[in-house]
C-alpha positions in Angstrom: 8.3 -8.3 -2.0 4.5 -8.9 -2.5 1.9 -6.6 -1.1 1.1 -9.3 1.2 4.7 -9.0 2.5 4.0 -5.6 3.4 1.6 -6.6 6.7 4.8 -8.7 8.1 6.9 -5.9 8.3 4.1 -3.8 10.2 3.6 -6.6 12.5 7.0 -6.6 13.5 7.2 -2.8 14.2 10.0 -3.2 17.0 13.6 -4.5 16.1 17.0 -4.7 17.1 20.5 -3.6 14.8 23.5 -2.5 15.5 25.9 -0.6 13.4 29.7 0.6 14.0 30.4 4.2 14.7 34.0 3.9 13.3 34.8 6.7 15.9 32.3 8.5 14.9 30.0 10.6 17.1 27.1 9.8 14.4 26.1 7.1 12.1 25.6 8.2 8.6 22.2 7.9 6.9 23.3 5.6 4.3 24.3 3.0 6.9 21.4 3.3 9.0 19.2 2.6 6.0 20.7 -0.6 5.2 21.2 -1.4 9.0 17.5 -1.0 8.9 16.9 -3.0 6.1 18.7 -5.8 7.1 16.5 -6.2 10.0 13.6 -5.7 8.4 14.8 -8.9 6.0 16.1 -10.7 8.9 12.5 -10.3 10.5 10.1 -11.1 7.7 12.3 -12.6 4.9 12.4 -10.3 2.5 14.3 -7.1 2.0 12.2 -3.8 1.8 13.9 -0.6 0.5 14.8 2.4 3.1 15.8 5.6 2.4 17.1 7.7 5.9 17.5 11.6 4.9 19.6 12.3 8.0 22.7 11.0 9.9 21.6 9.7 13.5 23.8 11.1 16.5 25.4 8.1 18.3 23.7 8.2 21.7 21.3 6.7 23.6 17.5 8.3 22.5 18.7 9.7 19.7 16.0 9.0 16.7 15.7 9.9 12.9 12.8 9.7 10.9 13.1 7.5 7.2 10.8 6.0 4.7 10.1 2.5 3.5 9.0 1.4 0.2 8.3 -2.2 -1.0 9.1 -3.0 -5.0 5.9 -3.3 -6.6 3.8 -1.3 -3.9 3.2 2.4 -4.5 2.8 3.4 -1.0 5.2 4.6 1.7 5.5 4.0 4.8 6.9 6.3 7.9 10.2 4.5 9.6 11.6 6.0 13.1 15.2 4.5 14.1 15.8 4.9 17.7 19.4 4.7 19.4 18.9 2.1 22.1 22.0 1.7 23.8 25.9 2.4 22.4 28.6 -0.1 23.4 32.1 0.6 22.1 31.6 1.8 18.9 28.4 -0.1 18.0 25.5 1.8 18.3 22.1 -0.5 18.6 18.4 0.8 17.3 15.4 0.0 17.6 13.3 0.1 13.9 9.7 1.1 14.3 7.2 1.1 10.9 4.6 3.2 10.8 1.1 1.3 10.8 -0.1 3.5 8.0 1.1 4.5 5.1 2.0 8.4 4.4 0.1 11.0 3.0 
């Protein structure tokens, strides 16, 4: 992804995912970094990298903080998933990027 990529993906600070709970009560960090990425990709095109520290709980208003990176770009960037609503065992998020970068 180019740096000019990187603008796209802070234009589009609000999107939708949904991930499975497997009967779980939380959603483990792994998964909701790639859950994130793949909305991310399906929103601009192309596929930043996320790395979420923490599971997220599986309920409504439940939030985690992550980190985006771009290949090729030095800079970080804040990420805050957001539980939006849980149906069966999918949970749905919001992904928000921070507008600037960290530190």
């Amino acid at each position: 992804m180019s740096r000019r990529r990187l603008p796209l993906l802070l234009a589009a600070p609000f999107l939708a995912a949904g991930l499975a709970a497997c009967g779980s009560s939380s959603l483990a960090a792994d998964d909701v970094a790639n859950g994130a990425e793949d909305a991310l990709e399906a929103e601009v095109g192309a596929r930043p990298n996320v790395d979420c520290p923490d599971d997220l709980e599986a309920e409504v208003g439940a939030e985690t903080r992550c980190t985006l990176s771009v290949d090729g770009d030095d800079q970080e960037y804040g990420v805050t998933v957001t539980v939006t609503s849980v149906e069966g065992d999918t949970a749905n998020f919001d992904v928000e990027v921070d507008e600037e970068p960290v530190g």
